[in-house]
N, C-alpha and C positions, 0 to 999 in steps of 0.2 A: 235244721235246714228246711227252708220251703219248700212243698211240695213242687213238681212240675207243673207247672201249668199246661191243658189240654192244647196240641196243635189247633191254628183256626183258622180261619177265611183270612184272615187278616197276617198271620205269618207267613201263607202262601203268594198273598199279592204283594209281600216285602218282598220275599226272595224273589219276586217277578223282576222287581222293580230295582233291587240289588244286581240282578244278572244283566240288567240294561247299562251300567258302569261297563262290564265285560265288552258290550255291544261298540260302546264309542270308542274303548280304548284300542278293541282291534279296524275300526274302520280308520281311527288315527295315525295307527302304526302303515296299516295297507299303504294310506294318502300320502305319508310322508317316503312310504320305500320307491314310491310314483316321483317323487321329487314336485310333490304339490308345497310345500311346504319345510323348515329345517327342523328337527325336533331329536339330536341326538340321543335324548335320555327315556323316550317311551320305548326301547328297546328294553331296557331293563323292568319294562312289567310285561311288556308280552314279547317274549321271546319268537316266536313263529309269526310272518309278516301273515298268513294263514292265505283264503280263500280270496279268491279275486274277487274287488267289489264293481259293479257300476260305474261308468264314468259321470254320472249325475251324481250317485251317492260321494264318491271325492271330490266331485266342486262341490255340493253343499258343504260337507263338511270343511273344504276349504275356504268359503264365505263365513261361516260359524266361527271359527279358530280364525281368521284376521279382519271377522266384525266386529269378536266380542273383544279382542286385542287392542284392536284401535281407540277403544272407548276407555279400555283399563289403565293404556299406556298415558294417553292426553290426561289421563287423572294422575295418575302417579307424577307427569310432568306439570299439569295444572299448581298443584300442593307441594313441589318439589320434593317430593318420597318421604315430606313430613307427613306421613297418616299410615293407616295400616288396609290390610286387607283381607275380607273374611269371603273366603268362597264353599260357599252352601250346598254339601252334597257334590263334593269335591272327588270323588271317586278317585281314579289313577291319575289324576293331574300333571301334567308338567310345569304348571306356571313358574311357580317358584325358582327350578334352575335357571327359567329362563333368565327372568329375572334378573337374579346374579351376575348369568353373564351377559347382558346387557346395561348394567347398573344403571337398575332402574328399582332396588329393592325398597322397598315400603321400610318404617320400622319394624313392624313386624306384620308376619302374612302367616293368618290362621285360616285352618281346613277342617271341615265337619263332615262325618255322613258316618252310617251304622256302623258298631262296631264290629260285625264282621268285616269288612271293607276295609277301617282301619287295621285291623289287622293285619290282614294282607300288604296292603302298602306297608304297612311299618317293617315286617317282615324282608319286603325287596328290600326297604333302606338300609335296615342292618346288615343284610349280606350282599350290597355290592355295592361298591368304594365307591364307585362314580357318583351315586343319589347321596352317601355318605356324607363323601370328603366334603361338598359344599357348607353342606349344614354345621361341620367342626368347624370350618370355616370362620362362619359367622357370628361362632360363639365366644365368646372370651372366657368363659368358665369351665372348669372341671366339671361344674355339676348338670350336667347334657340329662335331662329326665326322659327315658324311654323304659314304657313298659308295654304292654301285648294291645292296649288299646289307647294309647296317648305315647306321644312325643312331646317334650316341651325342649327348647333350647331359644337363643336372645331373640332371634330373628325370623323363626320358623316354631309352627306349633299345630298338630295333630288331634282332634279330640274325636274321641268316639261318640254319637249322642243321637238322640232323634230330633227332629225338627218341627215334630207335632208337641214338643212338649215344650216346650217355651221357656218353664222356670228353672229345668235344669239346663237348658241349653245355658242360658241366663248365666245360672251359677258356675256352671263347670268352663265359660268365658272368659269370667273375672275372676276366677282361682289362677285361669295361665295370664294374667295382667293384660287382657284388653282393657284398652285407654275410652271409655266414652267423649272423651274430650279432645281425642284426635278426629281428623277429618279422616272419615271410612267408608270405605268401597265393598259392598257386598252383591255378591255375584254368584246367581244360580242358574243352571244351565238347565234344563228337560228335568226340572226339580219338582216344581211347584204344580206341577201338570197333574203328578202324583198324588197329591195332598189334595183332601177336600178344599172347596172354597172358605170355609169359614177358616179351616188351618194354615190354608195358604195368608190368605188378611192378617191374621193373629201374627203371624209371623213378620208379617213386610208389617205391619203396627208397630211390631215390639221395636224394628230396628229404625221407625221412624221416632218412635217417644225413646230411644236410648242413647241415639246419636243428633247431635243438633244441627251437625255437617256435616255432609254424606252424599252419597251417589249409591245406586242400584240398580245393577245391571239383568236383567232378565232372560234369556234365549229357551223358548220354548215353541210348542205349535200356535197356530193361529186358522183363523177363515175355515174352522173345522164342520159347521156345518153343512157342507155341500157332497156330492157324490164321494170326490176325490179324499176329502176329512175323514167321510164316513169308515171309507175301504182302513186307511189308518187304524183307525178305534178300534174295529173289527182284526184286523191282522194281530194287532197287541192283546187281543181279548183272546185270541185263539190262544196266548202264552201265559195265561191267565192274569194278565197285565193291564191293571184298569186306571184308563187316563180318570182317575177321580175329580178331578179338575178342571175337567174339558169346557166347564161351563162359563169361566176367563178366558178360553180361547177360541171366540165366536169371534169376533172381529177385534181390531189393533183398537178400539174403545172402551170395550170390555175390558182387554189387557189394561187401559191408561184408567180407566177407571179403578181397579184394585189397588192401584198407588194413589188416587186422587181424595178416594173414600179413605184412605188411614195415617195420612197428617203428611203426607209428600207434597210439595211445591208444585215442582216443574214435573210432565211426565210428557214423552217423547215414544214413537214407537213406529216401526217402519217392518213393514214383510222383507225377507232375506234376498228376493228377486230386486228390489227396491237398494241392499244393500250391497248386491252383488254387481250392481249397476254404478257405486260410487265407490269401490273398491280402486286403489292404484291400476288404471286401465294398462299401463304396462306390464305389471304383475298377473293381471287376468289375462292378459294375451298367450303370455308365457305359459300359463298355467293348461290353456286351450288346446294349446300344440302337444301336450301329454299323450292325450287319446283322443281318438276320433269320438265324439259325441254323433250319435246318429239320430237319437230324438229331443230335438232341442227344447219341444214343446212340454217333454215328458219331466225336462231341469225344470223348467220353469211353472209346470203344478207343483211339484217337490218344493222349493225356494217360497213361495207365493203362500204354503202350508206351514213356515217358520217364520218369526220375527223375534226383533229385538227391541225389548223394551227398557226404557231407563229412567229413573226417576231420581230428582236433585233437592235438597234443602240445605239452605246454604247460612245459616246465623253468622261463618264468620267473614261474608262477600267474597268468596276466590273466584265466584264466576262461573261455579258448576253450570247451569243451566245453559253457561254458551259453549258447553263440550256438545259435540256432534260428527256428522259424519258429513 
């Protein structure tokens, strides 16, 4: 048996950066108990709606979760749910029920991120019926593969894996039968921020040279050099939590540029105050009347400090590049 390998700098800003999945899933739960949004099934990973958040912290994250929506859904309707979807560092995810009950399901819709994480998740889905039952669902076979760090079944699939490491992401892909020849959607959220710059390119690389038609959804920080950026970096560094990446999110050019430099077409990318402003203004109204917002000013650095980035290659013409908001 291998010896242990010595704890390091480098496992400690994992678990930072593992414990940030914790962070959104309970700001999601909070937002949707507020009735910002509908999300039956995040109850089943965090049971305690916990700590009051902010009423900026739940419009953001209420702009996040129906910007980065709006862009996955016009794809999935774009290719008529012929193509699949890989969301990168997928932590507690809802998408997939959504999904379903919206039929709008892909062929199949794959999820990455460490495998402590997976576990976790895989563990709520075996014990409670509701994340279950969908996935038996959609499977036609007996042979449903679940073990402590992967899930495989026809329409839904689990991998445990790192994301700096390319060749085995690679491989342990197309072991669960990702299609390179379907048109796919790959989507990471406060992912890549993480990752060095050279790891973050390698990775948006590998998924431009592997698919010929594709979309890439992005949602991370932005316009981080400024006072308000700074205080961020510093707040997360106090958790030992180091944006390694911060250096793509100097401005929304920076960001378009990381897709422009490694074989992406079209690249698009807007700050979340920008996207908060083209959101259904009847759903934002609604959403306003929640809580009283008393520094409007304070939404609007928060909002202005995210973007969403997306970038399109389209070999078989479906017209990605005129998905938008």
């Amino acid at each position: 048996m291998a010896a242990r390998q010595p704890f390091t700098d480098t496992d400690t800003a994992d678990e930072a950066v593992r414990a940030t999945c914790d962070d959104a899933t309970t700001c999601k739960r909070f937002a949707t108990s507020k009735g910002y949004w509908k999300d039956p099934y995040i109850q089943y990973f965090v049971r305690s709606v916990g700590d009051r958040k902010a009423p900026e912290i739940n419009r953001g994250y209420y702009a996040r979760v129906q910007g980065v929506n709006h862009l996955l859904d016009a794809f999935l309707r774009k290719t008529q749910c012929d193509s699949q979807v890989i969301n990168l560092g997928a932590g507690l995810d809802t998408t997939f029920w959504r999904l379903k009950d919206e039929n709008l399901m892909p062929r199949k819709f794959f999820e990455v991120d460490f495998p402590t994480v997976v576990a976790r998740k895989i563990h709520n889905i075996k014990t409670k019926p509701p994340l279950s039952k969908p996935i038996i669902e959609t499977h036609s076979t007996d042979s449903l593969l679940l073990d402590a760090h992967s899930l495989e079944s026809d329409r839904y699939c689990i991998i445990g894996a790192d994301l700096r490491d390319i060749s085995s992401l690679d491989e342990k892909l197309k072991k669960f039968q990702l299609n390179p020849e379907l048109p796919t959607l790959l989507l990471s959220e406060c992912v890549l921020v993480y990752m060095t710059p050279s790891q973050s390119s390698n990775l948006v690389h590998w998924a431009a040279e592997t698919f010929h038609t594709a979309m890439f959804i992005n949602y991370e920080q932005v316009n981080m050099r400024d006072r308000f950026g700074q205080v961020m970096i510093e707040n997360l560094q106090r958790r030992q939590c180091t944006l390694a990446g911060v250096e793509a999110c100097q401005t929304l050019d920076s960001q378009k540029d990381r897709f422009l430099k490694t074989g992406w077409e079209h690249v698009d990318a807007l700050d979340m105050m920008t996207v908060y402003s083209m959101l259904p203004q009847d759903d934002v109204a609604r959403i306003e009347r929640l809580e009283f917002l008393d520094e409007k000013e304070l939404l609007q650095q928060l909002l202005q400090h995210y973007n969403i980035c997306w970038a399109t290659k389209d070999k078989l013409n479906l017209g990605l590049s005129q998905l938008a908001f």
